[in-house]
Backbone as a chain_set.jsonl record, in Angstrom:
{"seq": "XXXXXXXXXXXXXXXXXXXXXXXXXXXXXXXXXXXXXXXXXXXXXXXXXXXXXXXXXXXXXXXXXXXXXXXXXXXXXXXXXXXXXXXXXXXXXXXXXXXXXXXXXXXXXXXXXXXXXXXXXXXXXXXXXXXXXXX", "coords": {"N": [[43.567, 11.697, -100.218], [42.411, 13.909, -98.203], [38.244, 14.907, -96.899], [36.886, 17.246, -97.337], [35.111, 18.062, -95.658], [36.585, 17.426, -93.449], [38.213, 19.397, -92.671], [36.609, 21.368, -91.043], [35.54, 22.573, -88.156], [35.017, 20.453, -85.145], [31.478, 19.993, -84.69], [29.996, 18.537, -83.936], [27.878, 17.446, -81.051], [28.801, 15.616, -78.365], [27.863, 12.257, -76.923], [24.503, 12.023, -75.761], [24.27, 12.916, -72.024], [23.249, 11.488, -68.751], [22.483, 13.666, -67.243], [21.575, 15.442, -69.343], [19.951, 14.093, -70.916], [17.583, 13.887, -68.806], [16.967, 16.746, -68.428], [16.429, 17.466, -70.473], [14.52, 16.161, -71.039], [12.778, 17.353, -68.755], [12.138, 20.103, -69.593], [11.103, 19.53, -71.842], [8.76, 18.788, -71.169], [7.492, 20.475, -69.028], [7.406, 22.866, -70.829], [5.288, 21.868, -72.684], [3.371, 21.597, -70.602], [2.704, 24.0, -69.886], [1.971, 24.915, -72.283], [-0.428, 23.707, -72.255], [-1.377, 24.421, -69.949], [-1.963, 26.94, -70.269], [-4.002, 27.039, -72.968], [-6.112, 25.466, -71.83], [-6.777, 27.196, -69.466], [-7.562, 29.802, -70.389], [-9.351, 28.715, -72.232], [-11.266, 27.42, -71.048], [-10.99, 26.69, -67.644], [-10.81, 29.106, -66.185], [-11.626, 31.714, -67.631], [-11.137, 34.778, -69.136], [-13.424, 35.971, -69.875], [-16.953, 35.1, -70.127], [-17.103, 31.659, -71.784], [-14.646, 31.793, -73.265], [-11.309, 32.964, -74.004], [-9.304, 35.463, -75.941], [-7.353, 35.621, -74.741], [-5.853, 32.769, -75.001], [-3.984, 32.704, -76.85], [-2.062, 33.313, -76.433], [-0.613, 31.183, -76.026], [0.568, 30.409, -78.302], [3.376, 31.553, -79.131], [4.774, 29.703, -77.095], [4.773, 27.38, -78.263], [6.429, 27.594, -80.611], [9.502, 26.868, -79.827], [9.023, 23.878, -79.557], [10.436, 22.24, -81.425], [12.917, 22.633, -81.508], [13.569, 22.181, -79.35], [13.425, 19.536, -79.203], [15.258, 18.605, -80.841], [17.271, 18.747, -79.897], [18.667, 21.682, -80.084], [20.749, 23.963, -78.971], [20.938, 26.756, -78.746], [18.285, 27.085, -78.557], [17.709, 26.605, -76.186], [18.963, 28.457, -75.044], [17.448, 30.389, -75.228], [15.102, 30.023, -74.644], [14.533, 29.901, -72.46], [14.805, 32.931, -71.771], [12.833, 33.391, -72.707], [10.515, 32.38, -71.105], [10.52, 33.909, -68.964], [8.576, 35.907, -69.211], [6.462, 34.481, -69.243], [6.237, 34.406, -66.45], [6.062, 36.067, -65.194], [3.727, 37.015, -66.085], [1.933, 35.318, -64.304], [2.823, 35.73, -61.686], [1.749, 38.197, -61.546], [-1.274, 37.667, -61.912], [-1.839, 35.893, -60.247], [-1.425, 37.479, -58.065], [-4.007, 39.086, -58.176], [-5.91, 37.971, -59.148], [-8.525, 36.69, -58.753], [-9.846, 33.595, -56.791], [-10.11, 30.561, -58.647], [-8.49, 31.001, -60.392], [-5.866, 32.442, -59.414], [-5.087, 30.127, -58.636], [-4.977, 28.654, -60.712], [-2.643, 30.518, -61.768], [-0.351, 30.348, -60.175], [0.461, 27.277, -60.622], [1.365, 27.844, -63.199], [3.65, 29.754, -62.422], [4.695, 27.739, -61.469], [5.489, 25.822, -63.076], [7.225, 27.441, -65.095], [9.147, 28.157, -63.797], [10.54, 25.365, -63.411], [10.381, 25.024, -66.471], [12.767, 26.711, -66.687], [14.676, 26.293, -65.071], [15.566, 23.671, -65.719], [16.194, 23.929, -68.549], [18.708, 25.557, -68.137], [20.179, 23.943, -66.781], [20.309, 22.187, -68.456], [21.732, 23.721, -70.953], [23.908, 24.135, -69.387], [25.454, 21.763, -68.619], [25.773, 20.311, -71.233], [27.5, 22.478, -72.397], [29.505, 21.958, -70.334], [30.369, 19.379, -71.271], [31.406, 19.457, -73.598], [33.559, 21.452, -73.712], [35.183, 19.526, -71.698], [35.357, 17.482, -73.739], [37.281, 15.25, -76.154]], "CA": [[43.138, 13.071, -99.968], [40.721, 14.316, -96.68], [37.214, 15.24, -97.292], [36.352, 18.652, -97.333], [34.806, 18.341, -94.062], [38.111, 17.343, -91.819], [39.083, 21.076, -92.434], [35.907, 22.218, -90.508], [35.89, 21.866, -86.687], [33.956, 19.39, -84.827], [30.452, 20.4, -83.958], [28.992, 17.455, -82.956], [27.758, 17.651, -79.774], [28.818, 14.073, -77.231], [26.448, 12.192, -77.011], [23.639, 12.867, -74.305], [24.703, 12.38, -70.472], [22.104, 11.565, -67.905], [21.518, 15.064, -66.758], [21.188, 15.853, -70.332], [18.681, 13.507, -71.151], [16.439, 14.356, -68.156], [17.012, 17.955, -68.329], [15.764, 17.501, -72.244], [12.793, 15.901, -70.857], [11.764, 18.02, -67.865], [12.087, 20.979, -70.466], [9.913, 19.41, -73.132], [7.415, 18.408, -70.24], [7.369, 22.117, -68.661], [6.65, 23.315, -71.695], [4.304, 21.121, -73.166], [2.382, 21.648, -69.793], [2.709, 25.482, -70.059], [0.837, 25.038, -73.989], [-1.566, 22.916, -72.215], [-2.224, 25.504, -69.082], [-2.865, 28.087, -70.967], [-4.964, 26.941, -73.521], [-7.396, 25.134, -70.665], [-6.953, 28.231, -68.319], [-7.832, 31.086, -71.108], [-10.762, 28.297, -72.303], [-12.379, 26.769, -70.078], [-11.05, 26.601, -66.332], [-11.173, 30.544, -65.859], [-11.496, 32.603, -69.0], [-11.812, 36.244, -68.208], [-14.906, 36.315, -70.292], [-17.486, 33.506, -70.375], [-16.92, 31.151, -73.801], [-13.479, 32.058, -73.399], [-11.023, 34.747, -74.448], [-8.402, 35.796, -77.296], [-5.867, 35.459, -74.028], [-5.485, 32.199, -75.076], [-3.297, 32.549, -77.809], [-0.548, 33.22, -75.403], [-0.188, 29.484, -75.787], [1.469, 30.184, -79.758], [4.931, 31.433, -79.362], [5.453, 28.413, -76.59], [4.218, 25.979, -79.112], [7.764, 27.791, -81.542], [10.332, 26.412, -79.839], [9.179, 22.827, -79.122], [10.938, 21.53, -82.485], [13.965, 23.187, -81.239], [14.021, 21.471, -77.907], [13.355, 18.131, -79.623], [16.532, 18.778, -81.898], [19.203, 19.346, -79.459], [19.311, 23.08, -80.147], [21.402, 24.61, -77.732], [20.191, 27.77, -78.892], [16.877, 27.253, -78.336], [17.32, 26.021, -75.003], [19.051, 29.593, -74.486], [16.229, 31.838, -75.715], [12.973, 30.129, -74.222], [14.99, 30.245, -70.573], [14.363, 34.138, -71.478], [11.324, 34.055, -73.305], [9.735, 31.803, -69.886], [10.259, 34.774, -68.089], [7.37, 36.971, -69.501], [5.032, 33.935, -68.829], [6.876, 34.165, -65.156], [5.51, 37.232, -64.784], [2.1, 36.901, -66.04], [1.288, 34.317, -63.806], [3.24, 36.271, -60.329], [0.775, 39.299, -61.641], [-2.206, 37.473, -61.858], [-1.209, 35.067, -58.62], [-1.069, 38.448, -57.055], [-4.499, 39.613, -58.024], [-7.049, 37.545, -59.747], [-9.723, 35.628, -57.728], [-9.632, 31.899, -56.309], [-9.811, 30.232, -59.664], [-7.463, 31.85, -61.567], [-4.794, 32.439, -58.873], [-4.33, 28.83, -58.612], [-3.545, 28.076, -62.708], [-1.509, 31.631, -62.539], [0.529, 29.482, -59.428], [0.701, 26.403, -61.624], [1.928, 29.03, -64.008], [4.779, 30.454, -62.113], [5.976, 26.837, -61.048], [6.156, 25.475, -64.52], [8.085, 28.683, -65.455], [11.062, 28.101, -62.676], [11.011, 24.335, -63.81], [11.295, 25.017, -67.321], [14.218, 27.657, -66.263], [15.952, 26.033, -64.676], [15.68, 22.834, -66.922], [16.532, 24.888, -69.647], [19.951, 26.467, -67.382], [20.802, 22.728, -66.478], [20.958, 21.723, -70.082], [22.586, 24.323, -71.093], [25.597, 24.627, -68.384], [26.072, 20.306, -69.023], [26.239, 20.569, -72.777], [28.878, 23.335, -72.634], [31.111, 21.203, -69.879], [30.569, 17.983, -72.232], [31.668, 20.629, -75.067], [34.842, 21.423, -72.913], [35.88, 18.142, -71.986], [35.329, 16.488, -75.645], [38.717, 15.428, -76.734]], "C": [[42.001, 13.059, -98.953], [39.579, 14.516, -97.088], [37.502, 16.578, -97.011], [36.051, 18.848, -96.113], [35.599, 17.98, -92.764], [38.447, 18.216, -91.938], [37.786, 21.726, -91.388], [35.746, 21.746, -88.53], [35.038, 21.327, -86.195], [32.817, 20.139, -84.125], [29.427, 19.782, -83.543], [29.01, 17.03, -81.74], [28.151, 15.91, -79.296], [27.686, 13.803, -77.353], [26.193, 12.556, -75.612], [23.706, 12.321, -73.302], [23.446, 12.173, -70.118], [21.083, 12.566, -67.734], [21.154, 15.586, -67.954], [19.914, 15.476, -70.942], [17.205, 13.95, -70.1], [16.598, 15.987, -67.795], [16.24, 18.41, -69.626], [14.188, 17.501, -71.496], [11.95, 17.077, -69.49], [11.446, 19.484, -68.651], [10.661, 20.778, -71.291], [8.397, 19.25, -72.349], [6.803, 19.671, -69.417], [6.742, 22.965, -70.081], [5.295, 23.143, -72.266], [2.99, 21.598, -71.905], [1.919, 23.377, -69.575], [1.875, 26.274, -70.971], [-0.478, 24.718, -72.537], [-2.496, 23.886, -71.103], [-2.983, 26.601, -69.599], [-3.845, 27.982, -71.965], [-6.929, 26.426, -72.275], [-8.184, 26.529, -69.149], [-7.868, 29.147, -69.385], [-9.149, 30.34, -71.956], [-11.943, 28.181, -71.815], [-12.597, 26.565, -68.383], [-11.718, 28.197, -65.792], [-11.127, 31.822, -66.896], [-11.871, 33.754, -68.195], [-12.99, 36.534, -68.911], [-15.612, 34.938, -70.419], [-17.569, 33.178, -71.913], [-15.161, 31.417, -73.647], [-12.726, 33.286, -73.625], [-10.151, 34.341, -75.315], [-7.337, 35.651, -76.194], [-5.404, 34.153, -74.574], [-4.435, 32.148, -76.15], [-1.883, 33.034, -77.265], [0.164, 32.003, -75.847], [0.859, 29.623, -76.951], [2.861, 30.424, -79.545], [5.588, 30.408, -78.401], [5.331, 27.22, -77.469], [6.0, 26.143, -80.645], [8.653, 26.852, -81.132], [10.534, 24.913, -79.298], [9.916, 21.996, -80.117], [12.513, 21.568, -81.966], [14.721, 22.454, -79.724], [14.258, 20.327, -78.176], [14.561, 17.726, -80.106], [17.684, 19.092, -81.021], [19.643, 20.808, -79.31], [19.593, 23.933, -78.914], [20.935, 26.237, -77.891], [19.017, 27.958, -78.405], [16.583, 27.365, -77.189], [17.724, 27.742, -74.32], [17.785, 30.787, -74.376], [14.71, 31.233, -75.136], [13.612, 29.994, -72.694], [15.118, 32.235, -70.519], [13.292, 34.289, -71.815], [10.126, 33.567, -71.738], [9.753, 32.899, -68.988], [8.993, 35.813, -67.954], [6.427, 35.681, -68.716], [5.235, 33.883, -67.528], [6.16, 35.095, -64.227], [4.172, 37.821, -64.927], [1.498, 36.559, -64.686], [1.789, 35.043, -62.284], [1.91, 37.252, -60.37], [-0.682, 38.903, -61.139], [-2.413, 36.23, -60.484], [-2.22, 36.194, -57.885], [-3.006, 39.317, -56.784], [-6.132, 39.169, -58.862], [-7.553, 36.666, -58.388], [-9.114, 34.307, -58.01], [-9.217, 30.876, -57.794], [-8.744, 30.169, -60.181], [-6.016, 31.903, -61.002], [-4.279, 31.121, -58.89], [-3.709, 28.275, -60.059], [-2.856, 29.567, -62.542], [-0.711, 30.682, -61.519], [1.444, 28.597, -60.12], [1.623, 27.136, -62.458], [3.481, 29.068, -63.751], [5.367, 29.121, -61.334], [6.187, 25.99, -62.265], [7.094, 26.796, -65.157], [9.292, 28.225, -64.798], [11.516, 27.024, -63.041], [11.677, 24.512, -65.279], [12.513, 25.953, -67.649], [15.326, 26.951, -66.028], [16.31, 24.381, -65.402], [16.482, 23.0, -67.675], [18.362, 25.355, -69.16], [20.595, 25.075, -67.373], [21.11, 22.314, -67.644], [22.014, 22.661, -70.695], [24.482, 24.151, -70.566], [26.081, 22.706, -68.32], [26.593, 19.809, -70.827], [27.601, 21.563, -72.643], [29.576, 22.402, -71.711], [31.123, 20.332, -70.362], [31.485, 18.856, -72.962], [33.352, 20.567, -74.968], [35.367, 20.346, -72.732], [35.967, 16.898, -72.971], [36.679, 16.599, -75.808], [38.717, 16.144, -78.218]], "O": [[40.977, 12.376, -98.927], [39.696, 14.204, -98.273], [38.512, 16.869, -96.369], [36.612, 19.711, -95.438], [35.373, 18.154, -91.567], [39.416, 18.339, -91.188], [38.146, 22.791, -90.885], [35.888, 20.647, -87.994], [33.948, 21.584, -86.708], [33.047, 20.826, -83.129], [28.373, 20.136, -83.014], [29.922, 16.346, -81.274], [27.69, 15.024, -80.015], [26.715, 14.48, -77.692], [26.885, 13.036, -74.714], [23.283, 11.165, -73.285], [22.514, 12.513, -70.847], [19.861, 12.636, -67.861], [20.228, 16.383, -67.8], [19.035, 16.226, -71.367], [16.091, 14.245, -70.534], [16.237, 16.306, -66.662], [15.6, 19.452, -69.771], [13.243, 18.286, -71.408], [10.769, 17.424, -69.463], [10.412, 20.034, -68.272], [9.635, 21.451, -71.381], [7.277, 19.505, -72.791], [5.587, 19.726, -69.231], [5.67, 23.568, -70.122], [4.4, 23.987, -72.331], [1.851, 21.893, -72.268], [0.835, 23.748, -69.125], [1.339, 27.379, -70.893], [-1.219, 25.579, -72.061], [-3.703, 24.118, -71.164], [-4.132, 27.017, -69.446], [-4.685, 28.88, -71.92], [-8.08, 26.838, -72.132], [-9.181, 26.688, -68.446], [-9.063, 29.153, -69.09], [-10.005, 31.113, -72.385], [-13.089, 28.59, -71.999], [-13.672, 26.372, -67.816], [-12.779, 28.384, -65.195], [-10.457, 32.827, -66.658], [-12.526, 33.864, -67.158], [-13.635, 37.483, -68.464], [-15.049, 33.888, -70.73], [-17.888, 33.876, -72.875], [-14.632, 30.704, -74.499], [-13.206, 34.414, -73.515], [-10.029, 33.149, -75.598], [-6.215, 35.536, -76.688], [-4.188, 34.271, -74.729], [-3.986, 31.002, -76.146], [-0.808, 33.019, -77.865], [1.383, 31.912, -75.991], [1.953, 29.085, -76.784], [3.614, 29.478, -79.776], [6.761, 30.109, -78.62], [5.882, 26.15, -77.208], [6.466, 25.226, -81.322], [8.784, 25.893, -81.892], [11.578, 24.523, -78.777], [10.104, 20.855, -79.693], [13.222, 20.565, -82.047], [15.865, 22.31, -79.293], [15.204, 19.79, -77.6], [14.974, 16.592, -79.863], [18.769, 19.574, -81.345], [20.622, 21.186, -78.667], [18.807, 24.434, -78.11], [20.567, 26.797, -76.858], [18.722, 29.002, -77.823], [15.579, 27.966, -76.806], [17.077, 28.245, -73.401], [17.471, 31.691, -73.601], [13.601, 31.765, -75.17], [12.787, 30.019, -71.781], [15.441, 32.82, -69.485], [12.613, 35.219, -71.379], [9.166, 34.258, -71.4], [8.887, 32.838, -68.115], [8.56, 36.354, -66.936], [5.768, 35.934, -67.707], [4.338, 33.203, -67.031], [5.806, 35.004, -63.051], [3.616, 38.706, -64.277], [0.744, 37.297, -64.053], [0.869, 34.856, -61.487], [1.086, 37.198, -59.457], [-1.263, 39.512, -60.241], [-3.533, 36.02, -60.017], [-3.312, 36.006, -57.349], [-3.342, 39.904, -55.755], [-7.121, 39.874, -59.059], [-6.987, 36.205, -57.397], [-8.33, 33.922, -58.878], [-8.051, 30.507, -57.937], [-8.116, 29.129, -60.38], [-5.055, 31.567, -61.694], [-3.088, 30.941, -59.142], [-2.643, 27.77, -60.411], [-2.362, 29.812, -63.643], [-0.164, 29.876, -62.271], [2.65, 28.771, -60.297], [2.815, 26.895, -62.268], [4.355, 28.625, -64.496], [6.369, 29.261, -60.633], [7.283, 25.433, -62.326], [7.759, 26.316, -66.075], [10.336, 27.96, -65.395], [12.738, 27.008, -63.185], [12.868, 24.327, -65.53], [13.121, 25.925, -68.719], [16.461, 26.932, -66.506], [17.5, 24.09, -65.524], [17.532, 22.356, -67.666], [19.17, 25.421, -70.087], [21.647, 25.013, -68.01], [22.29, 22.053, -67.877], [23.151, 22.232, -70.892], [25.597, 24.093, -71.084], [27.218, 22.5, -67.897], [27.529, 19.156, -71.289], [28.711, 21.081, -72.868], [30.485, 21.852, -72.331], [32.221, 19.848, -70.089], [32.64, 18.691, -72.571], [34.159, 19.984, -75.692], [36.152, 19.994, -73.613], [36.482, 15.782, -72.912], [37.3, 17.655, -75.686], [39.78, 16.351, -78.804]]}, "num_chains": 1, "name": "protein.A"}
């Protein structure tokens, strides 16, 4: 007799290609550097108040889905390639209109954003054609 679980369909992902593996990592490293900007920006490089500010806590909902990236979750990888867009747009805003300081980590900003985008898009769109060509 089969197990129980040969009736359910295969959802184990291939294992991880090249571009998968360094698409994992430039993700987890975009991010990670995204926590790390913003906590140092909204501390100590250019706080909008001296001592710091309460902006920093921007940093928390990027700090959610680093378990999720770690784990393979294809999900995850979908939803912080939309959630990166708000911080996309912080950082164009304040690019656009904060002093010397500041414009340069909102820069920083808005090129860790496109990396972990398109990171995030590359993992994605190689996982689904592994997915597809899995016998």
């Amino acid at each position: 007799m089969a197990p129980a679980s040969s009736n359910l369909p295969e959802l184990v992902t291939p294992p991880a290609s090249g571009v998968a593996r360094l698409s994992r990592t430039l993700a987890v490293a975009a991010l990670l550097g995204l926590v790390l900007l913003s906590l140092a920006w909204e501390l100590w490089l250019a706080p909008l108040r001296p001592g710091g500010s309460w902006l920093a806590l921007k940093a928390l909902p990027l700090c959610i889905p680093l378990a999720g990236l770690l784990k393979h979750r294809m999900y995850t990888y979908r939803w912080v390639s939309l959630l990166v867009w708000l911080y996309f747009i912080e950082g164009v805003v304040r690019a656009w209109g904060d002093p010397a300081p500041s414009r340069w980590l909102a820069l920083a900003e808005v090129a860790l954003c496109l990396l972990l985008f398109a990171a995030c898009a590359l993992h994605v769109k190689g996982r689904q054609r592994a997915l597809r060509t899995a016998p």
